[in-house]
PQR file with spaces between the fields and no chain letter, atoms N, CA, C, O and H, PARSE charges and radii, in Angstrom:
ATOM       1  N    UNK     1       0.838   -1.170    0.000 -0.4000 1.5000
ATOM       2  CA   UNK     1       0.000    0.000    0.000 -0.0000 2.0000
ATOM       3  C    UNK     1       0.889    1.242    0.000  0.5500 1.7000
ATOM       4  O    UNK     1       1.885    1.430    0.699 -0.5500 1.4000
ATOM       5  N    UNK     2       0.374    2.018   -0.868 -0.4000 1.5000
ATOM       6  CA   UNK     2       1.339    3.975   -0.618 -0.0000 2.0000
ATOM       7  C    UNK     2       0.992    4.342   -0.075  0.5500 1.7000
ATOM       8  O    UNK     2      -0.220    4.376   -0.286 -0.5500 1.4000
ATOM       9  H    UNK     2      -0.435    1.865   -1.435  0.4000 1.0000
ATOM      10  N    UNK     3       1.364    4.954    1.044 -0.4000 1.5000
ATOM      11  CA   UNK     3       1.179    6.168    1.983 -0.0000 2.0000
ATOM      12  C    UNK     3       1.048    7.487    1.593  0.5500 1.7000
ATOM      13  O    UNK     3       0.201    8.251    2.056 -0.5500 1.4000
ATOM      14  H    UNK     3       2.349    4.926    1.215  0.4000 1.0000
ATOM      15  N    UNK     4       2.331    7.931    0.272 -0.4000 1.5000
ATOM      16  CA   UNK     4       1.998    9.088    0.053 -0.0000 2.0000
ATOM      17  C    UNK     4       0.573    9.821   -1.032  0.5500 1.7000
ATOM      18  O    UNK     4       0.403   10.966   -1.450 -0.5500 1.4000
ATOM      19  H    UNK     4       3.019    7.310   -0.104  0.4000 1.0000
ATOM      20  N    UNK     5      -0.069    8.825   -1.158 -0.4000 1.5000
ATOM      21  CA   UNK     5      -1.419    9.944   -1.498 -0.0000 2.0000
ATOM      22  C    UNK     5      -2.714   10.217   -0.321  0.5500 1.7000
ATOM      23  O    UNK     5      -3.543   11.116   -0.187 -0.5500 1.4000
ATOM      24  H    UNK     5       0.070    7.895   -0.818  0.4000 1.0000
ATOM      25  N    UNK     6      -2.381    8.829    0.503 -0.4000 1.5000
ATOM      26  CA   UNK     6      -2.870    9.008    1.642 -0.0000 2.0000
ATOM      27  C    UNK     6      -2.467   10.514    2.676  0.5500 1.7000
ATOM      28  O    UNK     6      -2.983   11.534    3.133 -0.5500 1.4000
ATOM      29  H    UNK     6      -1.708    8.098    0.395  0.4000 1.0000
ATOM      30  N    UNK     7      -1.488    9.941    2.631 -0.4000 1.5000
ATOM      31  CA   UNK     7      -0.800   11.402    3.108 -0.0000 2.0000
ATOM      32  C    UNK     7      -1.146   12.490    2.912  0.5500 1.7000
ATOM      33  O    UNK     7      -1.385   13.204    3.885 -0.5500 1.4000
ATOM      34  H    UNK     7      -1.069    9.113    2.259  0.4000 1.0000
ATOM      35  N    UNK     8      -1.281   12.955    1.695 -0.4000 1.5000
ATOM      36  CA   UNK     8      -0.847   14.061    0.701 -0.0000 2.0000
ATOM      37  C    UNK     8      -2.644   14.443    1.040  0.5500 1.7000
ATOM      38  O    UNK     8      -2.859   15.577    1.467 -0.5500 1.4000
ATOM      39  H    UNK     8      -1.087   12.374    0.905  0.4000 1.0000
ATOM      40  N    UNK     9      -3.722   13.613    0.867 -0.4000 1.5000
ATOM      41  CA   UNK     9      -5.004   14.094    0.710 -0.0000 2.0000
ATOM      42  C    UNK     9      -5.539   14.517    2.687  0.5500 1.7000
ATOM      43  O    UNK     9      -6.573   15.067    3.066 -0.5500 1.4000
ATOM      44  H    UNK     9      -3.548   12.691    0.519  0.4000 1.0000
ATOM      45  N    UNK    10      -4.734   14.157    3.269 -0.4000 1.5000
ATOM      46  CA   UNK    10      -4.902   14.311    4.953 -0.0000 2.0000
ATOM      47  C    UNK    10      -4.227   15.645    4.944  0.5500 1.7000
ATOM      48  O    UNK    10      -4.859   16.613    5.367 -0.5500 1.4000
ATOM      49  H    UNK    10      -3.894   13.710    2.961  0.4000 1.0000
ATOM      50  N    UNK    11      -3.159   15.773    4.560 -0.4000 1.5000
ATOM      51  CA   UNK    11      -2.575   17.193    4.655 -0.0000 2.0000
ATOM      52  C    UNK    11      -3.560   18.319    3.704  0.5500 1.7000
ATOM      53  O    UNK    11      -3.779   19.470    4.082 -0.5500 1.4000
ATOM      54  H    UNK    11      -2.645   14.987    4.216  0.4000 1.0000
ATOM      55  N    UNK    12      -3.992   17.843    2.652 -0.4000 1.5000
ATOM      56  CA   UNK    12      -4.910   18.857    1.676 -0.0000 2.0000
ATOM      57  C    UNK    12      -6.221   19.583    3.050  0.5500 1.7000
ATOM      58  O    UNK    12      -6.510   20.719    3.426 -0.5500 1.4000
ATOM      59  H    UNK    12      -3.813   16.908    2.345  0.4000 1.0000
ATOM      60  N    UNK    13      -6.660   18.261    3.390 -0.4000 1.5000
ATOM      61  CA   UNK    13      -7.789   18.292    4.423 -0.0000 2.0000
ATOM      62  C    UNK    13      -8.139   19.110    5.847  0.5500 1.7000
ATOM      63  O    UNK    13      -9.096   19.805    6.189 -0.5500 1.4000
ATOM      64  H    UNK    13      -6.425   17.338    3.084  0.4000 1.0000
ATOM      65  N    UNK    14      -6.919   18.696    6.499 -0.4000 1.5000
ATOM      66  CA   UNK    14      -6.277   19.439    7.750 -0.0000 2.0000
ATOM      67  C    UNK    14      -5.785   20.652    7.232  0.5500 1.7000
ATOM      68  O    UNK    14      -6.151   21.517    8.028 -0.5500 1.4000
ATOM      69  H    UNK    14      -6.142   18.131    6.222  0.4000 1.0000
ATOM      70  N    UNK    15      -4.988   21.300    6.084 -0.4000 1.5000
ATOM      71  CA   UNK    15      -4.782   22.844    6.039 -0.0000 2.0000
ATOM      72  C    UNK    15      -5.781   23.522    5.589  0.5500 1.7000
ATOM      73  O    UNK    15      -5.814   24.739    5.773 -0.5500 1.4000
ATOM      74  H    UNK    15      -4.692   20.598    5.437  0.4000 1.0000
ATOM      75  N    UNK    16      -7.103   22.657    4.699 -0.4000 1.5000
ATOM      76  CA   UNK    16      -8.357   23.561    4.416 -0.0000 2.0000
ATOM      77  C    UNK    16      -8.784   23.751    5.571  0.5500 1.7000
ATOM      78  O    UNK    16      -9.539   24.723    5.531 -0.5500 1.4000
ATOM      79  H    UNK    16      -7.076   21.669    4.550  0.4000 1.0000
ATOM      80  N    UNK    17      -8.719   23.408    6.421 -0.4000 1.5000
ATOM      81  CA   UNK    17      -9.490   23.013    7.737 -0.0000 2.0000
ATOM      82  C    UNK    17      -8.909   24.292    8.550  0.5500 1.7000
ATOM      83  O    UNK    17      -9.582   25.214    9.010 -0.5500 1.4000
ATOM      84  H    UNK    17      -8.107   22.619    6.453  0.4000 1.0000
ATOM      85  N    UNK    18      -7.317   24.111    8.626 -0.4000 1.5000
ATOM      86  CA   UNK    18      -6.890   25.670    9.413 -0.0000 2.0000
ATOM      87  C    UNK    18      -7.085   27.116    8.593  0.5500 1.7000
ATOM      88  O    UNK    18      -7.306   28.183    9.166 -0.5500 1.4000
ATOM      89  H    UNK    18      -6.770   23.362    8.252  0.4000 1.0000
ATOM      90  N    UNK    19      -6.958   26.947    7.102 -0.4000 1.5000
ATOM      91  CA   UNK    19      -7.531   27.986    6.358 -0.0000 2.0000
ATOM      92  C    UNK    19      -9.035   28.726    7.136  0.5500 1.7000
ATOM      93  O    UNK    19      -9.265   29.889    7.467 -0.5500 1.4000
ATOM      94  H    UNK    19      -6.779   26.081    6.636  0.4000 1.0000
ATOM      95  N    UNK    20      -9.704   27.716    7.212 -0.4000 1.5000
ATOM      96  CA   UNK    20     -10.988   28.057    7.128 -0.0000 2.0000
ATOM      97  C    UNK    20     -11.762   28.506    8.594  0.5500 1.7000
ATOM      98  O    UNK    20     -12.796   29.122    8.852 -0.5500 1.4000
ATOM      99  H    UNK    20      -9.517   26.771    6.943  0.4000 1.0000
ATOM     100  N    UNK    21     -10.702   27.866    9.393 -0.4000 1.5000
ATOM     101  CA   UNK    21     -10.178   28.490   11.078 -0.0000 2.0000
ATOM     102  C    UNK    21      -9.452   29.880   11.195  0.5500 1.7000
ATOM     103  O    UNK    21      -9.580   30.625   12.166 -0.5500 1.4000
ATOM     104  H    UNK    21      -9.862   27.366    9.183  0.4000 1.0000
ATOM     105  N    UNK    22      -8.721   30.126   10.158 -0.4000 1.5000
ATOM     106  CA   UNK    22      -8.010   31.490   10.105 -0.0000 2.0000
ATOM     107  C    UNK    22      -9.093   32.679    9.417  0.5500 1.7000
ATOM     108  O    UNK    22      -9.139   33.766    9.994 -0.5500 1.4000
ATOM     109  H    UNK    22      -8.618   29.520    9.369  0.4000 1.0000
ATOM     110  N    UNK    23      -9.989   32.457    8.142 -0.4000 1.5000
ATOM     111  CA   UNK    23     -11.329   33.263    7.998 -0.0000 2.0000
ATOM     112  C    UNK    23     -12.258   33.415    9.177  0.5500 1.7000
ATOM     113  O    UNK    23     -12.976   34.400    9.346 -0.5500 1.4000
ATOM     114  H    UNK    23      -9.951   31.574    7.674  0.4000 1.0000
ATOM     115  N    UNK    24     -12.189   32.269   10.057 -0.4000 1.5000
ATOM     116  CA   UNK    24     -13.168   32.595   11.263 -0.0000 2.0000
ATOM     117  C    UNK    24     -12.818   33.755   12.118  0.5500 1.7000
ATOM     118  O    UNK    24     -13.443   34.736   12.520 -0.5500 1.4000
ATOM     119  H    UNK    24     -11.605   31.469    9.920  0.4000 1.0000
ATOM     120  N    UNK    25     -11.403   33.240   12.284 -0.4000 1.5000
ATOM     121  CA   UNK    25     -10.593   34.276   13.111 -0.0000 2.0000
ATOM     122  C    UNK    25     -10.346   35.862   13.164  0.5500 1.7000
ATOM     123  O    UNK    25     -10.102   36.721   14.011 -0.5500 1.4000
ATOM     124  H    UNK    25     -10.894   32.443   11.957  0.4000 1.0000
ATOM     125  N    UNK    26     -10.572   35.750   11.609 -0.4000 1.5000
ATOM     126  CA   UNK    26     -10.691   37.399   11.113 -0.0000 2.0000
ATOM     127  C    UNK    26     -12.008   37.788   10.862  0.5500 1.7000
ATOM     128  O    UNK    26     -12.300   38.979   10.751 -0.5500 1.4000
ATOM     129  H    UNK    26     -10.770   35.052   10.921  0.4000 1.0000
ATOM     130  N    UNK    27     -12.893   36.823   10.754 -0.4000 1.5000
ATOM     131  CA   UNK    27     -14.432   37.434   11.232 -0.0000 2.0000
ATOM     132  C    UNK    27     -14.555   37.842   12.399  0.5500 1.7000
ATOM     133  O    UNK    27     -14.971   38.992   12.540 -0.5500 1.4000
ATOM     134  H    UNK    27     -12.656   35.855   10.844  0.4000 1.0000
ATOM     135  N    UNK    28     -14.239   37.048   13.575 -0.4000 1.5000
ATOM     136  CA   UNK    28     -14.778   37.129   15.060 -0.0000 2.0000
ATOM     137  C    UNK    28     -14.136   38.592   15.299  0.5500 1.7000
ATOM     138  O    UNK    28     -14.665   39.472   15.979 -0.5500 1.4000
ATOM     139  H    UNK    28     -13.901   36.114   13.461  0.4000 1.0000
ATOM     140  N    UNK    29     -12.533   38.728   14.419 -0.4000 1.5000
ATOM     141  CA   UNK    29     -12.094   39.839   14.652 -0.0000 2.0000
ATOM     142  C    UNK    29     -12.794   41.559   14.121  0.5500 1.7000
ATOM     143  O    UNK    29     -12.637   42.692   14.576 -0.5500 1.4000
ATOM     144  H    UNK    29     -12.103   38.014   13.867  0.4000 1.0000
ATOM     145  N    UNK    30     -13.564   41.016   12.999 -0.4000 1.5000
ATOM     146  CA   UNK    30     -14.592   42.027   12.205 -0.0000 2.0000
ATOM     147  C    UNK    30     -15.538   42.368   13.082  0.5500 1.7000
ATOM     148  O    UNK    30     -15.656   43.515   13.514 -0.5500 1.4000
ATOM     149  H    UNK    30     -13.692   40.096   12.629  0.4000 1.0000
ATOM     150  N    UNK    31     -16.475   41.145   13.493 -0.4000 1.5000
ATOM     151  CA   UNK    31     -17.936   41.414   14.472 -0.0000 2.0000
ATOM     152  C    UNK    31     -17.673   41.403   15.917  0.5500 1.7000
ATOM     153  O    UNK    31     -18.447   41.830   16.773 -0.5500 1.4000
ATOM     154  H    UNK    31     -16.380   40.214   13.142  0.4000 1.0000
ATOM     155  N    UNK    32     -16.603   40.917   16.102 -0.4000 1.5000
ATOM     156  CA   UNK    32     -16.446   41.016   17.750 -0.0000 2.0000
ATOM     157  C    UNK    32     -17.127   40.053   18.225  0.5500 1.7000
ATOM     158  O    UNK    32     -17.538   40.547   19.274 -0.5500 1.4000
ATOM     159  H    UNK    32     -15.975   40.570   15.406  0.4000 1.0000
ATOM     160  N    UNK    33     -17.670   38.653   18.158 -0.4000 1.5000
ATOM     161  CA   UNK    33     -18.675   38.097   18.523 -0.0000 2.0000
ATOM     162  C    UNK    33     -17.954   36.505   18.091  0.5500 1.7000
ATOM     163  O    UNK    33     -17.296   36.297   17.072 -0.5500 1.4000
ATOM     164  H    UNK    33     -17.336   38.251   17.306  0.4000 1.0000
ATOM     165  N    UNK    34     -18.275   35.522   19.134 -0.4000 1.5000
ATOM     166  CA   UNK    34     -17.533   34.210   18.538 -0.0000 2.0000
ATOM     167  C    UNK    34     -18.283   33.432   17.477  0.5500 1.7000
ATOM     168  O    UNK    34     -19.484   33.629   17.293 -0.5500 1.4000
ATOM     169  H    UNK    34     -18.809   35.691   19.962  0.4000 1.0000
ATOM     170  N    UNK    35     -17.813   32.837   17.004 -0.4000 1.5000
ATOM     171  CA   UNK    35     -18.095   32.022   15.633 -0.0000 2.0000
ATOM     172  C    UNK    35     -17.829   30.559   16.258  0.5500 1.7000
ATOM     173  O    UNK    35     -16.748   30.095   16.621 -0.5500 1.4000
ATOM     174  H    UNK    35     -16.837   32.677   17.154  0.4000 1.0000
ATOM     175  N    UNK    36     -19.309   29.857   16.293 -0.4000 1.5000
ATOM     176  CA   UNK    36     -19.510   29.012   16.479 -0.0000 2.0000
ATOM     177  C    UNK    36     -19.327   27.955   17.924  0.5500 1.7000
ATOM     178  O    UNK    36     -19.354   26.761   18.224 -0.5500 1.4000
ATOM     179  H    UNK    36     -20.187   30.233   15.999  0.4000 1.0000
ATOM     180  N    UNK    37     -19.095   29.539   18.649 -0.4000 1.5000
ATOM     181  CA   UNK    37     -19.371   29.637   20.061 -0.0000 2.0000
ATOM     182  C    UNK    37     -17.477   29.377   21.014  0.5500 1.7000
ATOM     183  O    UNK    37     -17.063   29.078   22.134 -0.5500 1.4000
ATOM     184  H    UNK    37     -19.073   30.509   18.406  0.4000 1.0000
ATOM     185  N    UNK    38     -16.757   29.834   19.278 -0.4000 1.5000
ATOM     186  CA   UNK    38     -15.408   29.279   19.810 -0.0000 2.0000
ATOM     187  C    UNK    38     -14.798   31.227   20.052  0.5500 1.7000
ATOM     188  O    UNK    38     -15.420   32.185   19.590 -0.5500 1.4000
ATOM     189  H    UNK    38     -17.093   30.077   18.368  0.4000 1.0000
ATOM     190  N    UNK    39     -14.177   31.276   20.440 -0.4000 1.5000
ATOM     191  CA   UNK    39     -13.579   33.198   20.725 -0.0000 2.0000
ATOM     192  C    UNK    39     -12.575   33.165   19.114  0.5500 1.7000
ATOM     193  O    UNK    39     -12.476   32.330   18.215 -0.5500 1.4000
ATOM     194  H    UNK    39     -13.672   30.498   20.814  0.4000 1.0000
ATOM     195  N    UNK    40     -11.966   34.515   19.353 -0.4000 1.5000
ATOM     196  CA   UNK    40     -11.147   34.667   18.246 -0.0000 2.0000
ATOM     197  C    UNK    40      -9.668   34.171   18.597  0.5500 1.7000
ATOM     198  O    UNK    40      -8.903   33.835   17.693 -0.5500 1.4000
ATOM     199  H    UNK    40     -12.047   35.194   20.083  0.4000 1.0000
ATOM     200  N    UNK    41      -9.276   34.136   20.004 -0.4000 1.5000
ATOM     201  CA   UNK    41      -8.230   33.263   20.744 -0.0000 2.0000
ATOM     202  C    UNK    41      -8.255   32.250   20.082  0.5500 1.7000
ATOM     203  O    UNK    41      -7.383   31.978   19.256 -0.5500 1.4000
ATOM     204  H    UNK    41      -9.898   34.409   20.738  0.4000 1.0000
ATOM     205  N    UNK    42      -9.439   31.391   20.379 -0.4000 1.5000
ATOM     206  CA   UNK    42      -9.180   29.702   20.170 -0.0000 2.0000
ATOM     207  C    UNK    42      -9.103   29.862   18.685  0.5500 1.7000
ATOM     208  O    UNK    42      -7.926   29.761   18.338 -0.5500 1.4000
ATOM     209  H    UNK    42     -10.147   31.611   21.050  0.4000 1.0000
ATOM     210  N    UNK    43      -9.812   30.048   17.793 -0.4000 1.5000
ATOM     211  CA   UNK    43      -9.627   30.028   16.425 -0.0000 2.0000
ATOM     212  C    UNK    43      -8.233   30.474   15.900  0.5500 1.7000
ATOM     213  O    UNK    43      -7.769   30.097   14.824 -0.5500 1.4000
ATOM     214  H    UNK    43     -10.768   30.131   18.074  0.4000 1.0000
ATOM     215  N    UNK    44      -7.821   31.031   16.476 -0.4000 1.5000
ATOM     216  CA   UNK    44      -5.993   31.316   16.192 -0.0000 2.0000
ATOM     217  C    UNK    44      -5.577   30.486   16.054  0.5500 1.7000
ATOM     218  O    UNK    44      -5.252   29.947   14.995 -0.5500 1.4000
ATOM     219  H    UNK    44      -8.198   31.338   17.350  0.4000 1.0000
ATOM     220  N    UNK    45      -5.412   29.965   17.658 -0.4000 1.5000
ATOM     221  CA   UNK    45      -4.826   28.767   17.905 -0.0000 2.0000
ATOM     222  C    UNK    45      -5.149   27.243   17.393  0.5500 1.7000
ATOM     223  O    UNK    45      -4.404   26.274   17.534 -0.5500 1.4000
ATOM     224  H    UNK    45      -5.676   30.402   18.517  0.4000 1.0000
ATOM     225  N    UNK    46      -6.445   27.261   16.760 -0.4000 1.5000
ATOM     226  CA   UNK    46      -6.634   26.054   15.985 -0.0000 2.0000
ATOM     227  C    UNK    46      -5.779   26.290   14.617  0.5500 1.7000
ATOM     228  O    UNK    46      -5.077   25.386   14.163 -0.5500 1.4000
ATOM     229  H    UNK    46      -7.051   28.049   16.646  0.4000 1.0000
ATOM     230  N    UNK    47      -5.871   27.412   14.065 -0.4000 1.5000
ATOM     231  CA   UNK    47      -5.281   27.476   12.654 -0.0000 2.0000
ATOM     232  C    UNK    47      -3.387   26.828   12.902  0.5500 1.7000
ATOM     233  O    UNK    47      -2.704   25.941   12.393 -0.5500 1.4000
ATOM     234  H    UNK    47      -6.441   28.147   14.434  0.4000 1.0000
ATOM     235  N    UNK    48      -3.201   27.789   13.866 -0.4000 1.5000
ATOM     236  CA   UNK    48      -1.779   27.289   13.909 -0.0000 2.0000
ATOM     237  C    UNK    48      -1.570   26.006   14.252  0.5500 1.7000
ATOM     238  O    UNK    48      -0.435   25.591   14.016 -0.5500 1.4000
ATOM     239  H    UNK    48      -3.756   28.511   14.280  0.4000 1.0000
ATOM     240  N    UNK    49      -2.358   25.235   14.756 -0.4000 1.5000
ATOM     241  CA   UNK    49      -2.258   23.318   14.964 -0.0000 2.0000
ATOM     242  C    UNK    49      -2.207   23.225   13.626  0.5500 1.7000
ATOM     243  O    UNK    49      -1.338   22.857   12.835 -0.5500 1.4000
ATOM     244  H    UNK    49      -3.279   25.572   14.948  0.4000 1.0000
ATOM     245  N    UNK    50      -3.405   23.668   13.515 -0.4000 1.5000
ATOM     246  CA   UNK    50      -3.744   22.637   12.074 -0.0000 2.0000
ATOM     247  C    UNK    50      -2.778   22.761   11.057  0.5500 1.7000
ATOM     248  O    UNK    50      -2.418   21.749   10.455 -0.5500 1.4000
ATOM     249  H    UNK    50      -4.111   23.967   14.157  0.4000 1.0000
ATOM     250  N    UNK    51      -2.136   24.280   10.683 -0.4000 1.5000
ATOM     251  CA   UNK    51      -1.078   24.338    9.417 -0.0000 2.0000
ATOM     252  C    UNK    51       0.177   23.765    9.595  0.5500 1.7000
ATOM     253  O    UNK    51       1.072   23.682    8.754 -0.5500 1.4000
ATOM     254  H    UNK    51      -2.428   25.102   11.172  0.4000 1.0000
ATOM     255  N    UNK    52       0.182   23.296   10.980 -0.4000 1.5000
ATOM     256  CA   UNK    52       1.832   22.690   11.215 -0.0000 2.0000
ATOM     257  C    UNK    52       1.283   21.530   11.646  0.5500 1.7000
ATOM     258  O    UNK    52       2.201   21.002   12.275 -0.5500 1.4000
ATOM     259  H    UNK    52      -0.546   23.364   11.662  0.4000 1.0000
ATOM     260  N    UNK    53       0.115   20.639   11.700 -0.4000 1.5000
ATOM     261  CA   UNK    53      -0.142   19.203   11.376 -0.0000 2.0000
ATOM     262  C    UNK    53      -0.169   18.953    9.805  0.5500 1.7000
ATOM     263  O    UNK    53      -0.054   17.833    9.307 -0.5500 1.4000
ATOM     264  H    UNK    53      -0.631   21.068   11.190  0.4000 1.0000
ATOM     265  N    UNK    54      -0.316   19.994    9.167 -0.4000 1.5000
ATOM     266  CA   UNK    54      -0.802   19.825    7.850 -0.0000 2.0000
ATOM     267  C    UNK    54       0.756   20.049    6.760  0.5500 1.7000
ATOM     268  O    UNK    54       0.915   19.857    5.554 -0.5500 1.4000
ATOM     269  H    UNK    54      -0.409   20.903    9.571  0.4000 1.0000
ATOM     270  N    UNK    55       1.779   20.563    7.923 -0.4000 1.5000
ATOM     271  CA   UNK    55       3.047   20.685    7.126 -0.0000 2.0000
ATOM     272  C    UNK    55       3.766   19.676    7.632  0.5500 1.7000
ATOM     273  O    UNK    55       4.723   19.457    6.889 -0.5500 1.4000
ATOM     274  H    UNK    55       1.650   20.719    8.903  0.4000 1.0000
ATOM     275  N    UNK    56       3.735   18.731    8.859 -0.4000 1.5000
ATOM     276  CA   UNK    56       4.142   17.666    9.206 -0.0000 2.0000
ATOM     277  C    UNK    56       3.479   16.400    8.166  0.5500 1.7000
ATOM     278  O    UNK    56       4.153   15.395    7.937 -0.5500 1.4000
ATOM     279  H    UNK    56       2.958   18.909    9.463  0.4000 1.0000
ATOM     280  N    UNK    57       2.256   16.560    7.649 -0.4000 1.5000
ATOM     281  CA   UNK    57       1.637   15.742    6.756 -0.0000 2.0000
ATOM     282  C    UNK    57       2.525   15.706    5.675  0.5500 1.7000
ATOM     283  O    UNK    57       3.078   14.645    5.385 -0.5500 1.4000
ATOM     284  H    UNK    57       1.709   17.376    7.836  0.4000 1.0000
ATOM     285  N    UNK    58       2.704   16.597    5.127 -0.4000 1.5000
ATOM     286  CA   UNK    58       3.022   17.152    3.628 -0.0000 2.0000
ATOM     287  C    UNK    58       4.527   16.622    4.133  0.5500 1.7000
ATOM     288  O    UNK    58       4.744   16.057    3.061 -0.5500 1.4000
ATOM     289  H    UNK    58       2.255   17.459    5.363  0.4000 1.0000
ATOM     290  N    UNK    59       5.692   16.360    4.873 -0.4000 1.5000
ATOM     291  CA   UNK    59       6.777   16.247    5.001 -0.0000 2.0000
ATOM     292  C    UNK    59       6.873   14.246    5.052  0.5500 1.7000
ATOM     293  O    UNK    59       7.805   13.568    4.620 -0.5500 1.4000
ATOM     294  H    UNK    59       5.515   16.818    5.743  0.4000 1.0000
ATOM     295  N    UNK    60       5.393   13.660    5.819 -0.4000 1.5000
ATOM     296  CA   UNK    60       5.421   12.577    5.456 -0.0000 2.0000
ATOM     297  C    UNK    60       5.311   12.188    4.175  0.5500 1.7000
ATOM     298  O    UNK    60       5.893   11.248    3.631 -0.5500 1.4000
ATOM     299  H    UNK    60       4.635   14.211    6.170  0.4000 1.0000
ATOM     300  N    UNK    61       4.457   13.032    3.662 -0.4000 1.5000
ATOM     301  CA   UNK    61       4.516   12.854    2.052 -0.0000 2.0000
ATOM     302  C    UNK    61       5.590   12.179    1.331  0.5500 1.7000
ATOM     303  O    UNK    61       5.699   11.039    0.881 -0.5500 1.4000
ATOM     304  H    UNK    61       3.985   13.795    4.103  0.4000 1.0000
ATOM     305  N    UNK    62       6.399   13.263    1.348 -0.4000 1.5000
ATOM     306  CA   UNK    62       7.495   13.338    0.665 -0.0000 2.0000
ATOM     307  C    UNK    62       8.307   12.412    1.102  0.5500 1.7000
ATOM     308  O    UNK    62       8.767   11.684    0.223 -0.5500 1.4000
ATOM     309  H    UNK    62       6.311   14.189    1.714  0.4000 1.0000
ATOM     310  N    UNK    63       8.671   12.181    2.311 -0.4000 1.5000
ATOM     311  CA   UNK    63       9.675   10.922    2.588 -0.0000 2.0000
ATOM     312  C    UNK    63       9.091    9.753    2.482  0.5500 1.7000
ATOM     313  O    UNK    63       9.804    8.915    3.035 -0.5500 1.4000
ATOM     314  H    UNK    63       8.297   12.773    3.025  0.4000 1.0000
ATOM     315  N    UNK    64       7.992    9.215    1.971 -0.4000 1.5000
ATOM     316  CA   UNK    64       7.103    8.079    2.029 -0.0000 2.0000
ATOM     317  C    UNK    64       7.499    8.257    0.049  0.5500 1.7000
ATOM     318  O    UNK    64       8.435    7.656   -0.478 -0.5500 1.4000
ATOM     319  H    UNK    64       7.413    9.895    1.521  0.4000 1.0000
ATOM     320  N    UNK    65       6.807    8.932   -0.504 -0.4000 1.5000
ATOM     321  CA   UNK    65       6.980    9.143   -1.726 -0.0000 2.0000
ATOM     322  C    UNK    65       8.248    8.806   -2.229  0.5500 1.7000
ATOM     323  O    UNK    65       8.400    8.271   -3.327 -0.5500 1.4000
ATOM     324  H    UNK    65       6.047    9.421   -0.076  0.4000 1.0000
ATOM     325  N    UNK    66       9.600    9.238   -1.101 -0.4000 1.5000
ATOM     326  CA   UNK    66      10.942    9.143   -2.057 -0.0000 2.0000
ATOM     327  C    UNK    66      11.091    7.765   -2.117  0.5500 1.7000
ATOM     328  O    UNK    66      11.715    7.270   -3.056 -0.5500 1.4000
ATOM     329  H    UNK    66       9.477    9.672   -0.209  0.4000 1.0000
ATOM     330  N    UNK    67      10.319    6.671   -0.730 -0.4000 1.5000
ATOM     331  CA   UNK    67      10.814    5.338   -0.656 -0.0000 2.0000
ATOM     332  C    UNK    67      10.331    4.716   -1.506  0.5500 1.7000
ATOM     333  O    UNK    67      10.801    3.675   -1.966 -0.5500 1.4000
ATOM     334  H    UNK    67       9.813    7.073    0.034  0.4000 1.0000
ATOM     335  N    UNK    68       9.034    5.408   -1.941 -0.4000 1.5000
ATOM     336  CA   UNK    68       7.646    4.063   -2.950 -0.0000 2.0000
ATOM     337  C    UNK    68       9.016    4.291   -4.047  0.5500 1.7000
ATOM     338  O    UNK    68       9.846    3.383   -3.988 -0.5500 1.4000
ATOM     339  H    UNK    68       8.653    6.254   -1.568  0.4000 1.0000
ATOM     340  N    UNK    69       9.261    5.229   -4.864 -0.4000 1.5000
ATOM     341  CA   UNK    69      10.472    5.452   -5.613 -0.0000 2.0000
ATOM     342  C    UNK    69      11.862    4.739   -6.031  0.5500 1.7000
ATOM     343  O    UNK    69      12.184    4.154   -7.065 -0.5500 1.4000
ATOM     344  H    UNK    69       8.587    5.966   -4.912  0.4000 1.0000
ATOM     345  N    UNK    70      12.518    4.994   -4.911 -0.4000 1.5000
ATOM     346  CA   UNK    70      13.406    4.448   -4.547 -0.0000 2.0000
ATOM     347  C    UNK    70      13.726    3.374   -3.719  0.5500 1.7000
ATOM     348  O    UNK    70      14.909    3.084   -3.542 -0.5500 1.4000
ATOM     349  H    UNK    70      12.256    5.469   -4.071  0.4000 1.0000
ATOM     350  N    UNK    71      12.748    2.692   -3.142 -0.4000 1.5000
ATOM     351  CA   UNK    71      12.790    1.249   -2.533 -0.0000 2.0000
ATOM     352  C    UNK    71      13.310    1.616   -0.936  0.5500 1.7000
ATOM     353  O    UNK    71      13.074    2.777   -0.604 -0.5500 1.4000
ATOM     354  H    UNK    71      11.787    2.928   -3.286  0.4000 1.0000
ATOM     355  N    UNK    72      13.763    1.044   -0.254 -0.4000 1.5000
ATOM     356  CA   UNK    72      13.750    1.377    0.840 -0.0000 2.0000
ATOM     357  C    UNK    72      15.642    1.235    1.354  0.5500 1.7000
ATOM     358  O    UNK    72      15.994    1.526    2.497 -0.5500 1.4000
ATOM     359  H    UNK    72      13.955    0.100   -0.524  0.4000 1.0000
């Protein structure tokens, strides 16, 4: 089995995911009011998990990818 498209579509997933945590963030920051009952704090701080789970993804990628390649 490959790992790296597995990979590669978990990392796509998890950084739409902090993207879309970082638009919240700058709403709550527009209306002043939490989004989805989370503050504009926590929504920060989810974006930044998520883009550095999502760049730890993308790094499995690639070293999974060089082995399917190159054998182990």
């Amino acid at each position: 089995m490959k790992w790296s498209p597995i990979l590669h579509n978990a990392a796509v997933v998890i950084i739409a995911a902090g993207v879309l945590a970082l638009l919240g963030a700058w709403w709550t920051q527009l209306t002043g009011r939490p989004l989805w009952g989370m503050s504009q704090q926590h929504l920060f701080s989810d974006t930044t998990v998520l883009i550095l789970l999502g760049m730890a993804f993308q790094v499995g990628t690639m070293l999974h990818r060089d082995i399917e390649r190159h054998g182990k």
